[in-house]
VEXKE-45087 format. One line per 2 residues: number of its first residue (from 0); their letters; for each residue y, z, x of N, C-alpha, C. Coordinates in pm, 1 decimal, decimal comma. Layout:
BEGIN
NUM> A> Y:Z:X:Y:Z:X:Y:Z:X ~ ...
***
This chain:
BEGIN
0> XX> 3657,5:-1252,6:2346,0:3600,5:-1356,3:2259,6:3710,8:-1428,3:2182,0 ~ 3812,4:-1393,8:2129,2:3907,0:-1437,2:2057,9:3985,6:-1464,8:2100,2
2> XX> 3990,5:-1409,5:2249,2:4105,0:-1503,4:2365,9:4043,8:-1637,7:2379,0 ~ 3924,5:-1654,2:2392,4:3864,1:-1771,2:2416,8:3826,5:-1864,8:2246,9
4> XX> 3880,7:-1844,8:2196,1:3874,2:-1909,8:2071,6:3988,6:-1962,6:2010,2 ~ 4078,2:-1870,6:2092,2:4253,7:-1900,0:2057,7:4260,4:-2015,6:2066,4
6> XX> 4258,6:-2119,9:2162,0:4267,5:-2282,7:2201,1:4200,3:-2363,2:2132,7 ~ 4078,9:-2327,3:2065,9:3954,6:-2377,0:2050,3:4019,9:-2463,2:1944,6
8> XX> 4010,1:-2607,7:1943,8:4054,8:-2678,7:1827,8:3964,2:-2689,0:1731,3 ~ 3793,8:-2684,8:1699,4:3735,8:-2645,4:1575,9:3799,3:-2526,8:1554,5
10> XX> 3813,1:-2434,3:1603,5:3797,7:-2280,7:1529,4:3969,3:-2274,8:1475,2 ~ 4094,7:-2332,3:1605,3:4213,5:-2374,8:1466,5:4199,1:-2426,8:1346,1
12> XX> 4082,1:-2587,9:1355,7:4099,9:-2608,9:1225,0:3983,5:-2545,7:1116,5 ~ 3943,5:-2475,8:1142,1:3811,7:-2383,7:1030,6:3946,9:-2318,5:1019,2
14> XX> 3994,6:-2220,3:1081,9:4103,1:-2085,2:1061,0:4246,9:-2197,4:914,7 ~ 4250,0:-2327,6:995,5:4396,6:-2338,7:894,5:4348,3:-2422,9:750,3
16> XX> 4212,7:-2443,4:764,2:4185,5:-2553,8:640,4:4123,9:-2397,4:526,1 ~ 4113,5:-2494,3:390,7:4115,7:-2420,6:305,2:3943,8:-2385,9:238,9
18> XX> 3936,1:-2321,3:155,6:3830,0:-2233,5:143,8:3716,7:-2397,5:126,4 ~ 3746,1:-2489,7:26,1:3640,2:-2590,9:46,2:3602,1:-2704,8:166,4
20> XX> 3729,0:-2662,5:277,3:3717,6:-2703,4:374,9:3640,3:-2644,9:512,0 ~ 3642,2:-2463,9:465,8:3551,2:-2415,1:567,5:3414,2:-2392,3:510,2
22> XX> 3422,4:-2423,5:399,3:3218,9:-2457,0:309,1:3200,9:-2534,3:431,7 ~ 3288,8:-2684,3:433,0:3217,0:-2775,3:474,1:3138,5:-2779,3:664,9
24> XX> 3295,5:-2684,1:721,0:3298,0:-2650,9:800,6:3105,4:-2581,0:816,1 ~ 3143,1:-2461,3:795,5:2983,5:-2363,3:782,4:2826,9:-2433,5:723,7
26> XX> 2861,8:-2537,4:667,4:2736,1:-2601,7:653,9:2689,9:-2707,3:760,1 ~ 2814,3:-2782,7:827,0:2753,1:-2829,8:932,3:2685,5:-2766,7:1060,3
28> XX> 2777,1:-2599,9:1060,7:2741,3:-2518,4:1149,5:2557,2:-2484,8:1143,8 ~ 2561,4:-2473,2:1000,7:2426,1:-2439,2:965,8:2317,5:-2549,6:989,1
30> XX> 2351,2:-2667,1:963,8:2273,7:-2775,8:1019,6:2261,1:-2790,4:1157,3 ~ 2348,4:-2729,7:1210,1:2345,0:-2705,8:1388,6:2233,6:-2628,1:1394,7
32> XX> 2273,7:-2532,4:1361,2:2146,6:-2432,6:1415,7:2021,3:-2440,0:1396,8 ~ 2018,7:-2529,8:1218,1:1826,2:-2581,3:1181,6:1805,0:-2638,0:1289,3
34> XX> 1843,3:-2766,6:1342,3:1857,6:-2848,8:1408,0:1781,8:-2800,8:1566,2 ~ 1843,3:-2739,3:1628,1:1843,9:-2690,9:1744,4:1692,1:-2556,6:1703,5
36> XX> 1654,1:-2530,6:1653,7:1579,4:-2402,0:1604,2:1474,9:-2528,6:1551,8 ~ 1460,7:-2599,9:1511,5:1376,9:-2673,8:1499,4:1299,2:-2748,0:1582,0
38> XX> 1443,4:-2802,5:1670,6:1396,2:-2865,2:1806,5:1265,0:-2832,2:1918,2 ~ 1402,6:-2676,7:1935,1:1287,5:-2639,1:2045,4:1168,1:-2547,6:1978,6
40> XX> 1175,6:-2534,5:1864,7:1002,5:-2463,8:1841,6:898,8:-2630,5:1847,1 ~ 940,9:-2707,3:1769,3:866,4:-2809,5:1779,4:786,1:-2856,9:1909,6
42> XX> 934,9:-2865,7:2015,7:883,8:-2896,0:2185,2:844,8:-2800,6:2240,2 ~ 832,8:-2697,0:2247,9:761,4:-2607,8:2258,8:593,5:-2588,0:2276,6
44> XX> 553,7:-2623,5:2096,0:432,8:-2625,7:2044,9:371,4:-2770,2:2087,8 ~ 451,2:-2873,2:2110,7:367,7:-2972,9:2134,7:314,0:-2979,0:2303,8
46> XX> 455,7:-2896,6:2366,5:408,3:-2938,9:2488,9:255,1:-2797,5:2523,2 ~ 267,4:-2666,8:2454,6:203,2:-2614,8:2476,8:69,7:-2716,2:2446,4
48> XX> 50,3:-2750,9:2300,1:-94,0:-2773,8:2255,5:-137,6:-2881,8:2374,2 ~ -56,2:-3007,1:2452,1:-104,4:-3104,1:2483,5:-199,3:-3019,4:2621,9
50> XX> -82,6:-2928,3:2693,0:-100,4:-2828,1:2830,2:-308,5:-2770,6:2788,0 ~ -324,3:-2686,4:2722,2:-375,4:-2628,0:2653,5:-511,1:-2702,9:2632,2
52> XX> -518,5:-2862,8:2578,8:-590,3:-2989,2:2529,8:-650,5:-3034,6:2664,8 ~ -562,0:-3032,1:2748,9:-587,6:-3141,6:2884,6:-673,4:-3037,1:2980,3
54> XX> -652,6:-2926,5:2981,7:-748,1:-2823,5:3060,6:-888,6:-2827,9:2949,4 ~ -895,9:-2833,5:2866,6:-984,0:-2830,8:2782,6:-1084,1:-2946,9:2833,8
56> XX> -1084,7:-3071,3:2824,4:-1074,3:-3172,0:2890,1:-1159,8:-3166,8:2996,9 ~ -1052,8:-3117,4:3095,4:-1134,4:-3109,0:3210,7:-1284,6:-3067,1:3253,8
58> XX> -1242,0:-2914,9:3193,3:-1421,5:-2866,6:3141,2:-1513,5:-2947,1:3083,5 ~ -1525,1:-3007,6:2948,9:-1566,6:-3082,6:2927,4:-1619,1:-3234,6:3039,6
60> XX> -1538,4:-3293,3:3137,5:-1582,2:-3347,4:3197,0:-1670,9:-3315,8:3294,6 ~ -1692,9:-3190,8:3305,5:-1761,2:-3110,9:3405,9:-1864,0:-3063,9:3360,5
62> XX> -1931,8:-3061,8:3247,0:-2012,2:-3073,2:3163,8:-2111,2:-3164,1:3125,9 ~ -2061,4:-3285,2:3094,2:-2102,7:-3368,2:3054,2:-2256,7:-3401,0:3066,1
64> XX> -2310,7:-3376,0:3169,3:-2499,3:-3343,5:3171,1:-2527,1:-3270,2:3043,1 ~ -2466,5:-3196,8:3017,1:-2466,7:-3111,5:2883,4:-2427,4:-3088,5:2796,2
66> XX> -2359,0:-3187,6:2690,7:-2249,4:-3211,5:2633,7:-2262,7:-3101,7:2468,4 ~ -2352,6:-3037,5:2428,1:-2342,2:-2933,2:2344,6:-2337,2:-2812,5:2397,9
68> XX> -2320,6:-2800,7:2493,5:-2331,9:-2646,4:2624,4:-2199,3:-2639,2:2644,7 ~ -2132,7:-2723,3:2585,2:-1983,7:-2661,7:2669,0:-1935,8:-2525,7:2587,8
70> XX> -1897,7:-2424,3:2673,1:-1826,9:-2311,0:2644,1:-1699,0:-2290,2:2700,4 ~ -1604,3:-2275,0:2633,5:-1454,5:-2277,9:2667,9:-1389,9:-2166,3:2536,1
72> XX> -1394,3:-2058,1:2665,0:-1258,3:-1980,6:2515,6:-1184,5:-1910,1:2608,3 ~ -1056,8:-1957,4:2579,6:-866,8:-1925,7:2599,1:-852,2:-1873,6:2497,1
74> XX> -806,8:-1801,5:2529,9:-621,4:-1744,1:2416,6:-571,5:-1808,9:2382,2 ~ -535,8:-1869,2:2286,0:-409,5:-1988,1:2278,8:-352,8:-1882,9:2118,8
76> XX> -212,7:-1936,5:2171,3:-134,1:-1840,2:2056,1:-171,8:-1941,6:1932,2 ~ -128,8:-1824,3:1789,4:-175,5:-1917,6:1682,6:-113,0:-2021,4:1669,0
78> XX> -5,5:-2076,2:1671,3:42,3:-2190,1:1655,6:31,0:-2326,4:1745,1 ~ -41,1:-2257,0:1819,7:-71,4:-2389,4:1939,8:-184,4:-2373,5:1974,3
80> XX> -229,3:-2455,1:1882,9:-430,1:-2476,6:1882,8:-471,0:-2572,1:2021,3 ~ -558,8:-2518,6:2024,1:-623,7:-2651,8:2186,9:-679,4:-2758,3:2125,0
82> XX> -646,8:-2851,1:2093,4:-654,7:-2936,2:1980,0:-814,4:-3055,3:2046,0 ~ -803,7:-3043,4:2179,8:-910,8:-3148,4:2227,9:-1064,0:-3025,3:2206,1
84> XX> -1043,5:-2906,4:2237,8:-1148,2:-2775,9:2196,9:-1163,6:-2802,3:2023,9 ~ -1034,8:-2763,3:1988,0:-1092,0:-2807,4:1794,8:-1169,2:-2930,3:1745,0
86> XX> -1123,1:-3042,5:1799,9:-1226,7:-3184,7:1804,9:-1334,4:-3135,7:1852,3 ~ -1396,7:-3107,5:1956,3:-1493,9:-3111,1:2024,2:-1555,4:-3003,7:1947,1
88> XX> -1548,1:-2917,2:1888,0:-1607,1:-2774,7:1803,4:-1632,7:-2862,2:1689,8 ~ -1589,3:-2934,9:1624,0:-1647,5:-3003,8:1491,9:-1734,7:-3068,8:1524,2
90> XX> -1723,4:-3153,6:1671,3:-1822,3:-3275,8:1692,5:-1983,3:-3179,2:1721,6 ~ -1934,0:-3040,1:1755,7:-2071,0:-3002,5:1844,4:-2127,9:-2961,3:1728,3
92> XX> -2073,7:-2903,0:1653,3:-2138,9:-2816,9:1550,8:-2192,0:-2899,5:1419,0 ~ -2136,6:-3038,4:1391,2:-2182,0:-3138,6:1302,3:-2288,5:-3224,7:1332,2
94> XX> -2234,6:-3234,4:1495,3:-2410,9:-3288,6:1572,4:-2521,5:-3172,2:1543,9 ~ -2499,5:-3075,6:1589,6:-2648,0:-2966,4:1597,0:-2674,0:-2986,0:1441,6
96> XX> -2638,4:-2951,5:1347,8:-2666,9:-2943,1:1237,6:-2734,5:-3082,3:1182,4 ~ -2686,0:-3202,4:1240,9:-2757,1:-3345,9:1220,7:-2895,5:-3300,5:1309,2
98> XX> -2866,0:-3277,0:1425,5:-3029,4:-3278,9:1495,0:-3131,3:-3195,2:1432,3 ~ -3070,3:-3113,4:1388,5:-3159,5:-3007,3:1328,2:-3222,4:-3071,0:1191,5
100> XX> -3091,7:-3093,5:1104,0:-3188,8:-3186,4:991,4:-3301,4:-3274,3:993,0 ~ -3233,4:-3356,2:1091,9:-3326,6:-3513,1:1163,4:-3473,1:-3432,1:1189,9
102> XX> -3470,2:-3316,9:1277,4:-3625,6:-3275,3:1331,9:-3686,0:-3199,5:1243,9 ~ -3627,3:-3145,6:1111,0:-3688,6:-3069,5:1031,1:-3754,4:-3196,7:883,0
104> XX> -3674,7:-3293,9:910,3:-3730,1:-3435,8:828,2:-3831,8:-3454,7:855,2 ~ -3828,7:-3512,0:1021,4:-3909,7:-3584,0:1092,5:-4091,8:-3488,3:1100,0
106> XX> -4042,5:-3375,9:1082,3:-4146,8:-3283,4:1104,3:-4206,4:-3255,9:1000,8 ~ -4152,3:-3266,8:879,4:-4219,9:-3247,9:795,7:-4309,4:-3405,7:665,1
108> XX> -4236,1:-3495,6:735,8:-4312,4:-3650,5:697,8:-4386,2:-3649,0:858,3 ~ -4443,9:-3551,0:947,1:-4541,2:-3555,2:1039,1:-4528,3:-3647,9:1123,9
110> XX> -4389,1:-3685,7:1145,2:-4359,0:-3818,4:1264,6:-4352,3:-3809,1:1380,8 ~ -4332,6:-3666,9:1359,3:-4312,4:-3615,5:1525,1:-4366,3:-3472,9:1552,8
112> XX> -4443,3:-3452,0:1640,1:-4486,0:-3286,9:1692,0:-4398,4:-3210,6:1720,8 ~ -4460,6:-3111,5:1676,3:-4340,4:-2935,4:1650,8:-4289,8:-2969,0:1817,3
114> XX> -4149,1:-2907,9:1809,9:-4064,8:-2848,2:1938,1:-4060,9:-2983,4:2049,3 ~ -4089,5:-3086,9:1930,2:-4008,4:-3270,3:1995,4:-3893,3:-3267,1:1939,3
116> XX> -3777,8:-3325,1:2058,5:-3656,0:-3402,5:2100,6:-3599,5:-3451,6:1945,9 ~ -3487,7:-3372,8:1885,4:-3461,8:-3530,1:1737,3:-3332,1:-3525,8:1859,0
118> XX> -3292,7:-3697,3:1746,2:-3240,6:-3789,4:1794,8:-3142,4:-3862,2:1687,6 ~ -3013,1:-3851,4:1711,0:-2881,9:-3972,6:1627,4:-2933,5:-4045,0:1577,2
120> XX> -2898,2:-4105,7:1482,9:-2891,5:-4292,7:1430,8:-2796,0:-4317,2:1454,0 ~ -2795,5:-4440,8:1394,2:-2617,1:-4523,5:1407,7:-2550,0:-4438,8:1303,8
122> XX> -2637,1:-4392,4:1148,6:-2524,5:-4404,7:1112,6:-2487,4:-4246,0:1075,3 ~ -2575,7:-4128,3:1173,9:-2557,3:-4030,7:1220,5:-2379,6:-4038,5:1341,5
124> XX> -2401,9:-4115,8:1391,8:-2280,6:-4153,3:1479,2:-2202,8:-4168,0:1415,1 ~ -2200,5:-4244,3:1341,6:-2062,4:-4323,8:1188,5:-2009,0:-4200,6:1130,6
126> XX> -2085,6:-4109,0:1081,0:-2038,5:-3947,7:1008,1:-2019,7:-3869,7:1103,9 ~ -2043,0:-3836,8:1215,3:-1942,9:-3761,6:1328,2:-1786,6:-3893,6:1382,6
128> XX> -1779,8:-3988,2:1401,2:-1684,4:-4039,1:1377,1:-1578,9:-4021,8:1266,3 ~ -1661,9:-4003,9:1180,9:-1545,4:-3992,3:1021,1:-1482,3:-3844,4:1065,1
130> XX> -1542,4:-3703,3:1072,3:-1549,1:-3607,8:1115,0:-1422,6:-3599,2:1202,8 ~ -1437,3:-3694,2:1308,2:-1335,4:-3659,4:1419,1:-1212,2:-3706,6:1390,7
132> XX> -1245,9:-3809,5:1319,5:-1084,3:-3868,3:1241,9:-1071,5:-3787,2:1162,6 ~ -1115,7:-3732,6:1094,8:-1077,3:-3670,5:1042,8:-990,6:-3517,9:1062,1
134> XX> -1044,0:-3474,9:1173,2:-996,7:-3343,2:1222,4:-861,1:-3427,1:1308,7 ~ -888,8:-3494,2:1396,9:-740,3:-3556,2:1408,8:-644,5:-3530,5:1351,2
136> XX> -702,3:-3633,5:1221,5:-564,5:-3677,7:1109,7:-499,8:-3523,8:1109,4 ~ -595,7:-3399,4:1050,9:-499,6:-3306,9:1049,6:-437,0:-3223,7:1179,6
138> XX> -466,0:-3210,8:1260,0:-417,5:-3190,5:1398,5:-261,0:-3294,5:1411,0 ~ -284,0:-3371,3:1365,7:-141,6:-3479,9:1359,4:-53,5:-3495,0:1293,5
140> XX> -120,5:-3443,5:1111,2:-32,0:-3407,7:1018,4:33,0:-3220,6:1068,9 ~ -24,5:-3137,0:1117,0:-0,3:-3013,4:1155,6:137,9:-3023,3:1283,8
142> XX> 117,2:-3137,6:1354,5:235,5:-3120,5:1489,3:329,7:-3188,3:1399,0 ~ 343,2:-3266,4:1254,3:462,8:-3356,5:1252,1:474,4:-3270,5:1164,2
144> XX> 426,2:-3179,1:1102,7:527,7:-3041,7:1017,5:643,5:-3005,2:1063,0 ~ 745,9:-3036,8:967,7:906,2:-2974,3:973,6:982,2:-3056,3:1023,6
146> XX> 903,9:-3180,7:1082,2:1006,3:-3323,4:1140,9:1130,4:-3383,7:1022,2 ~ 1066,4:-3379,4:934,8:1158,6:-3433,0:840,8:1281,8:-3333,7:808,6
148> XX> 1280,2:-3227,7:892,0:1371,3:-3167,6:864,1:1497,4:-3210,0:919,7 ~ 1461,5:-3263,4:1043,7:1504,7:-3346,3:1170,3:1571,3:-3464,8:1128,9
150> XX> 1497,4:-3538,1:1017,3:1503,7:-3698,9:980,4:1657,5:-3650,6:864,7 ~ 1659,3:-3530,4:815,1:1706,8:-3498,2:724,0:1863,3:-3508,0:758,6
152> XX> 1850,7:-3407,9:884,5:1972,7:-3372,2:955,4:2065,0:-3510,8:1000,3 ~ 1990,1:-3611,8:1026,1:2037,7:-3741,7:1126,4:2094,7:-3789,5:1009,0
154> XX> 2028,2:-3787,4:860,2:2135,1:-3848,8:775,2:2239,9:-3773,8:677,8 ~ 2212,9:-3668,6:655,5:2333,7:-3544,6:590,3:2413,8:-3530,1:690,6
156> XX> 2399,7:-3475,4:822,2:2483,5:-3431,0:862,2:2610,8:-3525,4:898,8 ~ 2611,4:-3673,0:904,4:2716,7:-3741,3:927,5:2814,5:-3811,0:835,6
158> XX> 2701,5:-3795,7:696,7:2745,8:-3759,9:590,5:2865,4:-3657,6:538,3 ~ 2787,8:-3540,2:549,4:2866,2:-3368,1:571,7:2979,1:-3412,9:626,5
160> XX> 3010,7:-3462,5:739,9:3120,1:-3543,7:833,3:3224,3:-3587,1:761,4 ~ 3190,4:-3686,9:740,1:3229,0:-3770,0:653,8:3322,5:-3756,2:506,1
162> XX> 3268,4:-3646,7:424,6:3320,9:-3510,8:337,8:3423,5:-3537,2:366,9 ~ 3454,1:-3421,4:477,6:3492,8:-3347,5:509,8:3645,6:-3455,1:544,7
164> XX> 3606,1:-3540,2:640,2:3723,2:-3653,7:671,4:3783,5:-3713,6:592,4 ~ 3744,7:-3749,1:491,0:3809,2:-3767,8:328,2:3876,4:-3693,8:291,9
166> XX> 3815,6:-3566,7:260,8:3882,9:-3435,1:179,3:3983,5:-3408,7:259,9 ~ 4025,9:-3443,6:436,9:4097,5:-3363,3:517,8:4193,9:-3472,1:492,6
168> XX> 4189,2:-3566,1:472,9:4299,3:-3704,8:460,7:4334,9:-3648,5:302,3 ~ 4254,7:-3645,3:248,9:4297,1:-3607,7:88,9:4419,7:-3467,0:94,1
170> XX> 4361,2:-3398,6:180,6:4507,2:-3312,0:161,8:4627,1:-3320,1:251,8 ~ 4589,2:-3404,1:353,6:4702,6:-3449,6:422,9:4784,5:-3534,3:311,2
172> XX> 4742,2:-3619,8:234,7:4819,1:-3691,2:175,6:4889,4:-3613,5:35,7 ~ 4812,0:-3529,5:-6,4:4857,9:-3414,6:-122,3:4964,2:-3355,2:-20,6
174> XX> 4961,2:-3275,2:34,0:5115,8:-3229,1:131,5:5217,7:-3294,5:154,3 ~ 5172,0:-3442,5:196,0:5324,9:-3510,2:177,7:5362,0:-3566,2:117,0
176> XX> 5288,9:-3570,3:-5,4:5330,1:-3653,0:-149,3:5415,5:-3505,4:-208,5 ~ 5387,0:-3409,5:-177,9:5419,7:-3313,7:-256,9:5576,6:-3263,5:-151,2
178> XX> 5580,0:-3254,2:-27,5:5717,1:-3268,7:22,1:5727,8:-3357,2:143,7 ~ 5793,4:-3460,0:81,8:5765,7:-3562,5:176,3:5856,9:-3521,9:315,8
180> XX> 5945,3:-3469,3:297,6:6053,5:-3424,7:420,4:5966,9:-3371,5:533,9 ~ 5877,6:-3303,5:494,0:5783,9:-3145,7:604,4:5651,3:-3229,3:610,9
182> XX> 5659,3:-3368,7:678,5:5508,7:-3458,0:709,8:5441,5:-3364,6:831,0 ~ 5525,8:-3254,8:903,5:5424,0:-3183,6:981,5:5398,6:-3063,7:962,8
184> XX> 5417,1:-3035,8:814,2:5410,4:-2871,1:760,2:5253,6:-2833,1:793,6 ~ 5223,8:-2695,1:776,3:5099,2:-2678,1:816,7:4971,3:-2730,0:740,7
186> XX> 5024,2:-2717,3:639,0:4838,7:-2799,4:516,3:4830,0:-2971,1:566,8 ~ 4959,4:-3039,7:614,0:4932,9:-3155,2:672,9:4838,3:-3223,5:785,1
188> XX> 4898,6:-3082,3:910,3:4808,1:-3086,8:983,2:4671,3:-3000,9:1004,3 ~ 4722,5:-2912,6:887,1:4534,4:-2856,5:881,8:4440,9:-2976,5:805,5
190> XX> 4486,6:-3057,5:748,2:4411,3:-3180,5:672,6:4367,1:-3265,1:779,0 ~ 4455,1:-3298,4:869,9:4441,1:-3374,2:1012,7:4303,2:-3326,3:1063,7
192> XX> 4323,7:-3186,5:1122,3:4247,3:-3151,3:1207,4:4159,0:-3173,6:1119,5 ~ 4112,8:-3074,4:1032,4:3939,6:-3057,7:925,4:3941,5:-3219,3:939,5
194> XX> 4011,9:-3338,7:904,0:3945,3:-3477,3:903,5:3861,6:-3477,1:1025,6 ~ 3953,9:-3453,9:1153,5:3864,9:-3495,5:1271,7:3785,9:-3420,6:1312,4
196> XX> 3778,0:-3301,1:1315,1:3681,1:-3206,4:1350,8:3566,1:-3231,6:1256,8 ~ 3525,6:-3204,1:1184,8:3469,4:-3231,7:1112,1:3339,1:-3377,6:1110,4
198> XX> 3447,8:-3490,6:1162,6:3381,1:-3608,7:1229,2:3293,3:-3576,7:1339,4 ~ 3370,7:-3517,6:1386,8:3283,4:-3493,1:1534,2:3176,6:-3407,0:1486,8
200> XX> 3209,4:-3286,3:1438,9:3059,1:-3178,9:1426,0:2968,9:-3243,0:1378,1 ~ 3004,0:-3369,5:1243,0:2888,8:-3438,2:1195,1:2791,6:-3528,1:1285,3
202> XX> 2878,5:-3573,7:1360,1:2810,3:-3659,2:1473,8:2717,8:-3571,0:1584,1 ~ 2749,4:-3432,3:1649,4:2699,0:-3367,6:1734,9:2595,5:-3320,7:1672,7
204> XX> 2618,9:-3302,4:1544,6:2495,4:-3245,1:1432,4:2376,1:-3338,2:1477,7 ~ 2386,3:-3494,3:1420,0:2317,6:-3585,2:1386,6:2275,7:-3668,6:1544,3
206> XX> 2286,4:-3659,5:1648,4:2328,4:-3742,4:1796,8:2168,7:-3643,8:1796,4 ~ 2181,7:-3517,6:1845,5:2011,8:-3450,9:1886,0:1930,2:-3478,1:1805,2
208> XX> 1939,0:-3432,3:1664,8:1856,0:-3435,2:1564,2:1739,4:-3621,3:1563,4 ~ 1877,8:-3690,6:1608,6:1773,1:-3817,3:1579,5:1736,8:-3838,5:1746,8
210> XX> 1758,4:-3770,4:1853,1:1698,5:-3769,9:1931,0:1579,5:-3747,3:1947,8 ~ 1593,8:-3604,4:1932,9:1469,7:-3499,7:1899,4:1340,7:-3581,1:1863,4
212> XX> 1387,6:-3591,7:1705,4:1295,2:-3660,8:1631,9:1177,1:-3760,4:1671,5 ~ 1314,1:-3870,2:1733,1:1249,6:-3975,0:1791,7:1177,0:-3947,0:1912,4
214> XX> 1195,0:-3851,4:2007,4:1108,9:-3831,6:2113,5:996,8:-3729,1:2038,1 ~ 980,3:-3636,8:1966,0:879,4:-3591,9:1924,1:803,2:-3685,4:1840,9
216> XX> 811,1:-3762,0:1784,9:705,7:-3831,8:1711,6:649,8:-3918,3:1829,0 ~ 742,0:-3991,2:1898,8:720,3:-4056,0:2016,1:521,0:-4007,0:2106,7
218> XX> 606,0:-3852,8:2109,0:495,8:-3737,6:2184,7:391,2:-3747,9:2149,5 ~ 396,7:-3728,2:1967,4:266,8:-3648,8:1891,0:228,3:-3819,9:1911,5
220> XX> 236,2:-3926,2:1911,6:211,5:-4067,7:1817,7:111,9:-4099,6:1998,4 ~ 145,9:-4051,4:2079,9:47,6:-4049,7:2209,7:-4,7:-3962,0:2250,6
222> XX> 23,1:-3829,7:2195,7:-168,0:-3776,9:2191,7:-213,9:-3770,3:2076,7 ~ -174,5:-3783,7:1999,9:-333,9:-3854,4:1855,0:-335,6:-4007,7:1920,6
224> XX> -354,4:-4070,7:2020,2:-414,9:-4159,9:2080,7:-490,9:-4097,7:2175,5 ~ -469,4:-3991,5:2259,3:-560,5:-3912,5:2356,0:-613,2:-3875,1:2267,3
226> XX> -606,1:-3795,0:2110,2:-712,2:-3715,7:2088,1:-824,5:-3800,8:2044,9 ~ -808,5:-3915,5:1975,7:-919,6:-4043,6:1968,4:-1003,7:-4089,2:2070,5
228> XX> -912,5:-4069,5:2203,6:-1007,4:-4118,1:2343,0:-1122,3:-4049,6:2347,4 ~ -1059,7:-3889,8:2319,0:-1135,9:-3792,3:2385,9:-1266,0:-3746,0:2283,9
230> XX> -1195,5:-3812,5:2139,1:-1321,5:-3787,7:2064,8:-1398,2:-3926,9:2101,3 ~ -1370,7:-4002,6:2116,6:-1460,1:-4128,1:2170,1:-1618,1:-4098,4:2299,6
232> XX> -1524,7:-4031,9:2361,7:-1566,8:-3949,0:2509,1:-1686,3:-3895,3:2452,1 ~ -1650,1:-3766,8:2386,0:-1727,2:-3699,9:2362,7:-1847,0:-3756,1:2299,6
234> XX> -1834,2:-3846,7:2169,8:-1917,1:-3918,0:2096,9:-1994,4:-4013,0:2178,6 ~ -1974,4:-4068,9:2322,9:-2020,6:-4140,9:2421,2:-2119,4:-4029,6:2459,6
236> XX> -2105,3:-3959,8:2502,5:-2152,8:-3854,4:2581,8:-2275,1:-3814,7:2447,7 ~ -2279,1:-3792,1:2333,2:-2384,4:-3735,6:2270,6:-2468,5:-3843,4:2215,8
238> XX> -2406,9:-3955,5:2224,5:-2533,5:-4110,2:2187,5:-2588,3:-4108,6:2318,9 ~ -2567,5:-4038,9:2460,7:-2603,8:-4138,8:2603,8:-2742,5:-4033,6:2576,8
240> XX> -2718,7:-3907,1:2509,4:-2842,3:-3792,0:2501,3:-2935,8:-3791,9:2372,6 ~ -2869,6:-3789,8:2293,0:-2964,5:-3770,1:2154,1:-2931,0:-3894,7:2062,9
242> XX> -2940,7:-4004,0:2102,9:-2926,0:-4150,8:2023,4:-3104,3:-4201,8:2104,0 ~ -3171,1:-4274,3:2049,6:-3257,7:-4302,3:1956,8:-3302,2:-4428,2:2051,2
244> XX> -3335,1:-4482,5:2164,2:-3307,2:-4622,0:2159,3:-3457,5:-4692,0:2114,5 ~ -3361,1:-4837,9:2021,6:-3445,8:-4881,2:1931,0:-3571,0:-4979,8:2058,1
***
């Protein structure tokens, strides 16, 4: 391991720069690793939940003669909810509870005979709509948890960089103000290196991080457009059965 580190020009200049130069060093390291540890749990969970959503889906389309009959239960680990199953569990269970009200109304202002059909309104439809946006919204606020950690990294860490390239010029120039004869004594060029190294880690830091970012929001920002379809779907599917026509 230390044969292979011998060459390594970060690990010369962490080894020759000085104690506030390897802070700076170890904190970009540490932004590496949020970074990357952030990444892939994020892609991970999104690609699971979408995997997970779209089989969900399917059933449901296979259903559809019966659109409160659907039964679907997976395993899904806790962090990766089946997010088109969680929509569809609010919509079923906020509808039954509307039909049920509607026929226990209707039955008791004598409008309709015991163990008759209730039926949606419009604006029975309008409050399972709110419902589904609503479960959305948090399904959407839940996948963009910890992004900003991401947004964080793209601008500290080139920053952090940046430090560091100052402070490393700053003691290059303290060394040869202080003996100007020895411009290649060692604190000269340990100032050198920490400048440039340093540049770079900030940049390798910040190059994924705003990758990442940008392709995960990218992700989540098109399926909370599937999950709207699919609550659309569904909400199609329970006006074509228990909506009312005037």
């Amino acid at each position: 391991m230390l044969f292979l580190l011998e060459g390594n020009p970060f690990f010369d200049a962490y080894v020759e720069s000085d104690f506030l130069g390897k802070l700076i060093f170890l904190g970009l390291i540490a932004l590496s690793i949020i970074t990357w540890s952030v990444l892939i749990h994020k892609i991970w969970i999104t690609k699971r939940v979408k995997k997970e959503s779209l089989s969900f889906r399917k059933i449901f389309q296979e259903h559809k003669d019966k659109p409160l009959e659907v039964n679907y239960i997976q395993k899904s680990h806790p962090e990766c909810p089946n997010a088109f199953q969680l929509v569809y569990g609010v919509l079923q269970s906020k509808t039954c509870e509307i039909l049920d009200k509607n026929q226990a109304v209707s039955q008791s202002l004598k409008r309709t005979p015991e163990n008759s059909v209730a039926y949606l309104s419009a604006s029975d439809v309008s409050l399972l709509d709110s419902c589904a946006s609503s479960t959305i919204t948090s399904l959407v606020t839940y996948l963009n948890k910890n992004l900003y950690i991401l947004s964080t990294v793209v601008t500290l860490a080139p920053f952090l960089g940046l430090l560091g390239t100052v402070y490393g010029i700053l003691v290059t120039f303290s060394g040869m103000k202080s003996d100007p004869s020895a411009a290649s004594n060692q604190a000269v060029l340990g100032g050198l290196s920490l400048a440039l190294t340093t540049t770079v880690i900030g940049l390798v830091d910040a190059i994924p991080a705003l990758i990442g970012y940008n392709y995960l929001k990218n992700v989540i920002h098109d399926f909370d457009t599937e999950m709207g379809r699919f609550a659309n779907d569904v909400l199609t599917s329970f006006e074509l059965h228990y909506r009312r026509v005037e």
